[in-house]
N, C-alpha and C positions, 0 to 999 in steps of 0.2 A: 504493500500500500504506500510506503515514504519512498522505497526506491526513485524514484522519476525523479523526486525532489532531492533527493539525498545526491542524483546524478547529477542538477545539474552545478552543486556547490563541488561536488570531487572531481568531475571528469578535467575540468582545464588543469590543474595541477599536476594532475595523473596524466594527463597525455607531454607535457613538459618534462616530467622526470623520465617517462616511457622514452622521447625521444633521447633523451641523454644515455640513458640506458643501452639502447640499441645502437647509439653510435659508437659504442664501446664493446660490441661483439658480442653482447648477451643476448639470450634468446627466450621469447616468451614462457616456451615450454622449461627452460630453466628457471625463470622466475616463478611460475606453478608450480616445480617441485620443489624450490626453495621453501615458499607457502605452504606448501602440505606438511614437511619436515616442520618446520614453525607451530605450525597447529598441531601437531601430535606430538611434540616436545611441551605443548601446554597442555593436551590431553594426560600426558604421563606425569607431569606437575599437579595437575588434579588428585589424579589417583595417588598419588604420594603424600596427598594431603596438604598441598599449598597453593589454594586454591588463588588467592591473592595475588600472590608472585607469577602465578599463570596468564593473567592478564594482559603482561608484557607480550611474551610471544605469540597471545592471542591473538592483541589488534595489529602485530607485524605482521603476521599469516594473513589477516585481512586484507592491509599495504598492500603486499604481494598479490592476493589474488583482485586487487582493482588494477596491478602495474603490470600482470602478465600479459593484459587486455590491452592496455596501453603502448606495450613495446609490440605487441601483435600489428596494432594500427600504425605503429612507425616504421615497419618492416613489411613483414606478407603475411597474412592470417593465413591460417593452414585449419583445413575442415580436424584434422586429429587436433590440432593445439586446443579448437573448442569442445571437445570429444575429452581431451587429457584435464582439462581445466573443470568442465562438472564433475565429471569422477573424482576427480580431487576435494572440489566441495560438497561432496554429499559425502565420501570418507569423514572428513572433517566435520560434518554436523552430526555424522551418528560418534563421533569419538568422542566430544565433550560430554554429551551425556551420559555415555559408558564407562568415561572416568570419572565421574560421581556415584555412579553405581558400585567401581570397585574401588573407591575410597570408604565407601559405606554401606555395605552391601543391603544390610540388616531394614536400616530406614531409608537409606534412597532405592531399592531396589523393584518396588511394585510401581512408584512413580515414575522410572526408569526405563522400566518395561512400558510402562502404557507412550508416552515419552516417544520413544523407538519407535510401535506402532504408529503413530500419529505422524513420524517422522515419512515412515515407510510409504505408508498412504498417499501424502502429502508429494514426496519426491514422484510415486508412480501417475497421480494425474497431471503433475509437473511434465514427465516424459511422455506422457501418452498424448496433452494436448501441441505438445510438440510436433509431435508426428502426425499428427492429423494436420495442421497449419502447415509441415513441409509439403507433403500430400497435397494440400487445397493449394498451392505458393502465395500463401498469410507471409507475409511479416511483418513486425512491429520494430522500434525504437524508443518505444518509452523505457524501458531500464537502459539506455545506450546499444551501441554497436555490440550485436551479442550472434556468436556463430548456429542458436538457433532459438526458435523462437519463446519468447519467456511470457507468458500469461501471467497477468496480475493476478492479485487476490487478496486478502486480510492480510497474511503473512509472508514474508517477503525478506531475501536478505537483511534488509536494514535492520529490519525488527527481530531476527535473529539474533544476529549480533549484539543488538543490545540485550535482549532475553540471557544470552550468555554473559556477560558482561555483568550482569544481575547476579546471574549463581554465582560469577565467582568473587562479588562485594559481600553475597548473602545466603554462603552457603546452608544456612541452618532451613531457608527457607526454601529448596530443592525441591521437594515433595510437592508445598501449595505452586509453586511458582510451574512447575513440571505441568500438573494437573491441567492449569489454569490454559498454559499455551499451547500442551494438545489439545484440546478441545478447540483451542482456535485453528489448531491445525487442520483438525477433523470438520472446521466449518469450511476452512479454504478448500478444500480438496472437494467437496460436496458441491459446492458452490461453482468450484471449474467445470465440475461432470457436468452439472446442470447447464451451464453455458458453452461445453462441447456440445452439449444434446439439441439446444437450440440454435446453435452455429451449424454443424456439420450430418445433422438428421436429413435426410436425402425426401 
């Protein structure tokens, strides 16, 4: 729902460092795997129990995966680089939750589970209205230049992020916070089917 907006305060900065980046020989797909390393070095800071200190390599994994996009657009997009770049962030959204889980198994563990589901769901009408909009040749730019097609809804990177950002200020509150944002998840996901159904019903 904030991405559009959240894109158009980050994308010019992001495409400035992008190009300095790539005029220096790096390459998109290196900055997403840098990202991903990043994000799962704060996922295993979870689970270690230092939730606080995970922050840092959280919002740099973030960095990264807004600058993989960026040195992409300063260089040649490659259909795998945006293929390697969701794989990487849907890795990285079920990791933080699962290292709350095994930081705490006992009380974050049923919130965690539902969490995951929520997530699962969420990512598969994610991909599936995808493919229907390559199939129909839909494309959109309201979350920026993206290698394929990204459907709004409630929940949306931005609001992720912060959602995460949340657990790891407030870890005690894992459980109602978990709860509260699958269910939103489970609205967004509902919500896309219904407006594949009315989009793409023959």
């Amino acid at each position: 729902m904030l991405d559009r907006y959240a894109r158009r305060l980050i994308d010019p900065p992001l495409n400035s460092v992008g190009r300095m980046i790539a005029a220096r020989g790096v390459s998109a797909d290196d900055v997403t795997l840098i990202g991903l390393c990043l994000g799962l070095f704060s996922a295993l800071c979870i689970a270690l129990g230092a939730p606080f200190f995970a922050l840092f390599p959280l919002l740099a994994s973030r960095i990264a995966d807004g600058l993989d996009g960026a040195v992409a657009r300063a260089t040649r997009p490659t259909d795998f680089g945006g293929y390697l770049d969701i794989a990487a962030d849907f890795l990285f959204y079920g990791a933080i939750p699962a290292a709350f889980v095994f930081a705490d198994p006992t009380v974050n563990g049923a919130a965690g589970a539902f969490l995951l589901t929520a997530f699962y769901f969420n990512g598969t009408s994610f991909l599936g209205f995808a493919i229907l909009a390559e199939k129909h040749g839909h494309t959109t730019d309201a979350q920026g230049q993206k290698s394929l097609y990204y459907s709004n809804g409630i929940l949306e990177g931005t609001e992720t992020i912060v959602f995460f950002v949340l657990l790891c200020l407030f870890p005690t509150y894992f459980a109602l916070m978990s709860y509260v944002f699958g269910v939103l998840c489970f609205a967004t996901a509902i919500l896309r089917i219904y407006g594949a159904k009315q989009t793409y019903t023959d």
